[in-house]
C-alpha positions in Angstrom: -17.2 21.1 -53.3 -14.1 22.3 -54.9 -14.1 23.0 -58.3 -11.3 22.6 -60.5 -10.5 24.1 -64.3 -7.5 22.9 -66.4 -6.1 24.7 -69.2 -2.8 25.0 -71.0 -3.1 21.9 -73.0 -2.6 21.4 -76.7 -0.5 19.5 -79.7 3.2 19.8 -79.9 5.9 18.1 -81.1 8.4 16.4 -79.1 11.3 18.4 -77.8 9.0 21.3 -77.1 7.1 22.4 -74.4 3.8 23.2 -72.2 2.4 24.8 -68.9 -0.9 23.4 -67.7 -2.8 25.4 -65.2 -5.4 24.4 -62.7 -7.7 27.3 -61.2 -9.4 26.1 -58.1 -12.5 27.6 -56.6 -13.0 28.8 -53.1 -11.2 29.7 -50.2 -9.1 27.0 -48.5 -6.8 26.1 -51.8 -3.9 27.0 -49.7 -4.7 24.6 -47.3 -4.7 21.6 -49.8 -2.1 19.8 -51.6 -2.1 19.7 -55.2 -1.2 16.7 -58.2 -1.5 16.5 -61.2 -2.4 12.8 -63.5 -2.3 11.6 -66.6 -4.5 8.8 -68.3 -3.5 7.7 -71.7 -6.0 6.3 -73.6 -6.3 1.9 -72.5 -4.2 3.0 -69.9 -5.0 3.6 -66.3 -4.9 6.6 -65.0 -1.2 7.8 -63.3 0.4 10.3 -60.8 2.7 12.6 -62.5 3.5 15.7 -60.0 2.0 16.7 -56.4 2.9 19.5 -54.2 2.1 20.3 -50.5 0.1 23.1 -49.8 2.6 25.9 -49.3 4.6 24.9 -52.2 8.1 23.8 -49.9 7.7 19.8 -50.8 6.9 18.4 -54.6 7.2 14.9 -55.6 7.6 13.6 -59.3 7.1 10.4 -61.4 10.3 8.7 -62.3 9.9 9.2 -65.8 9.1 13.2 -65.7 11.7 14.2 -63.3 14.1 17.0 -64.7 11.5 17.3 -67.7 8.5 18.8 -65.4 8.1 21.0 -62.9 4.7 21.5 -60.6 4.1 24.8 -58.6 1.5 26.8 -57.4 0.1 30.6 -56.5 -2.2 30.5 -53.4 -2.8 34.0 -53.6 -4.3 32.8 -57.3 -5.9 29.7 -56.5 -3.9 28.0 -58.8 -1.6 25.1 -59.8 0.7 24.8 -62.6 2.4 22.0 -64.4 5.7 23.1 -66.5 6.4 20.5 -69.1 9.6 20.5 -71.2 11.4 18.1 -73.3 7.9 16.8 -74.4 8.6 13.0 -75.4 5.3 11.1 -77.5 4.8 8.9 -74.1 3.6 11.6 -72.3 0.6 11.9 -75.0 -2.5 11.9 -72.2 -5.3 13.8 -70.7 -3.8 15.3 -67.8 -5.9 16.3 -64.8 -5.2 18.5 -61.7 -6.5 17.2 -58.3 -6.9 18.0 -54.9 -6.7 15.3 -51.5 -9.4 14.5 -49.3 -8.1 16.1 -46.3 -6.5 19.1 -45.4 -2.8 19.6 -44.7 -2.2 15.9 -45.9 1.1 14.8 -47.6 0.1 14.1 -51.0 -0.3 10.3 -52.7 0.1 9.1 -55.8 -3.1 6.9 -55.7 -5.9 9.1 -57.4 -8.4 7.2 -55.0 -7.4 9.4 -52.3 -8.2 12.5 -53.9 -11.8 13.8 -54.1 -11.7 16.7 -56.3 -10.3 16.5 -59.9 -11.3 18.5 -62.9 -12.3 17.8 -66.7 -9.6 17.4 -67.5 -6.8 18.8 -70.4 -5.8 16.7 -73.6 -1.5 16.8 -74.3 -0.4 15.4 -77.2 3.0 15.3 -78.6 3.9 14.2 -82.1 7.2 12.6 -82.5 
């Protein structure tokens, strides 16, 4: 089972800006897509970014697009989230997670993913 660490998060105030990371164990990131989600606290949890496994497709939220950007190093195993222009509403624990299958275009319904990790806590103070 994949295994999947976050990092990168942190306070800020709005305007600025943050890059998440999400290290993945094991040998067959490159064949996975990657997303990132965000849960606020009483909220449900939501897609923000995804990316297909060699990076040439992402896919975005409405509300983050032009403010985030998602990429990733297969030759590191990782995922990344750039987030700039920081606004209060995207205050949340972020997670990074991986799809079911292989080679599958990602979702943004987290009930088709089956590895996610602890999560990372963003907060931005108006």
């Amino acid at each position: 089972q994949v295994q999947l660490v976050e990092s990168g998060g942190g306070l800020v105030q709005a305007g600025g800006s943050l890059r998440l990371s999400c290290a993945a164990s094991g040998r067959t990131f490159s064949s996975y897509a990657m997303a990132w989600f965000r849960q606020a606290p009483g909220k449900e949890r939501e897609f923000v970014a995804a990316i297909t496994w060699g990076g040439g497709n992402t896919y975005y939220r409405d509300s983050v697009k032009g403010r985030f950007t998602i990429s990733r190093d297969n030759a590191k195993n990782t995922a990344y989230l750039q987030m700039n222009s920081l606004k209060p509403e995207d205050t949340a624990v972020y997670y990074c997670a991986r799809p079911s299958a292989m080679f599958t275009v990602p979702a943004p319904r987290p009930g088709l993913y089956a590895g996610w990790g602890q999560g990372t806590q963003v907060t931005v103070s108006s």
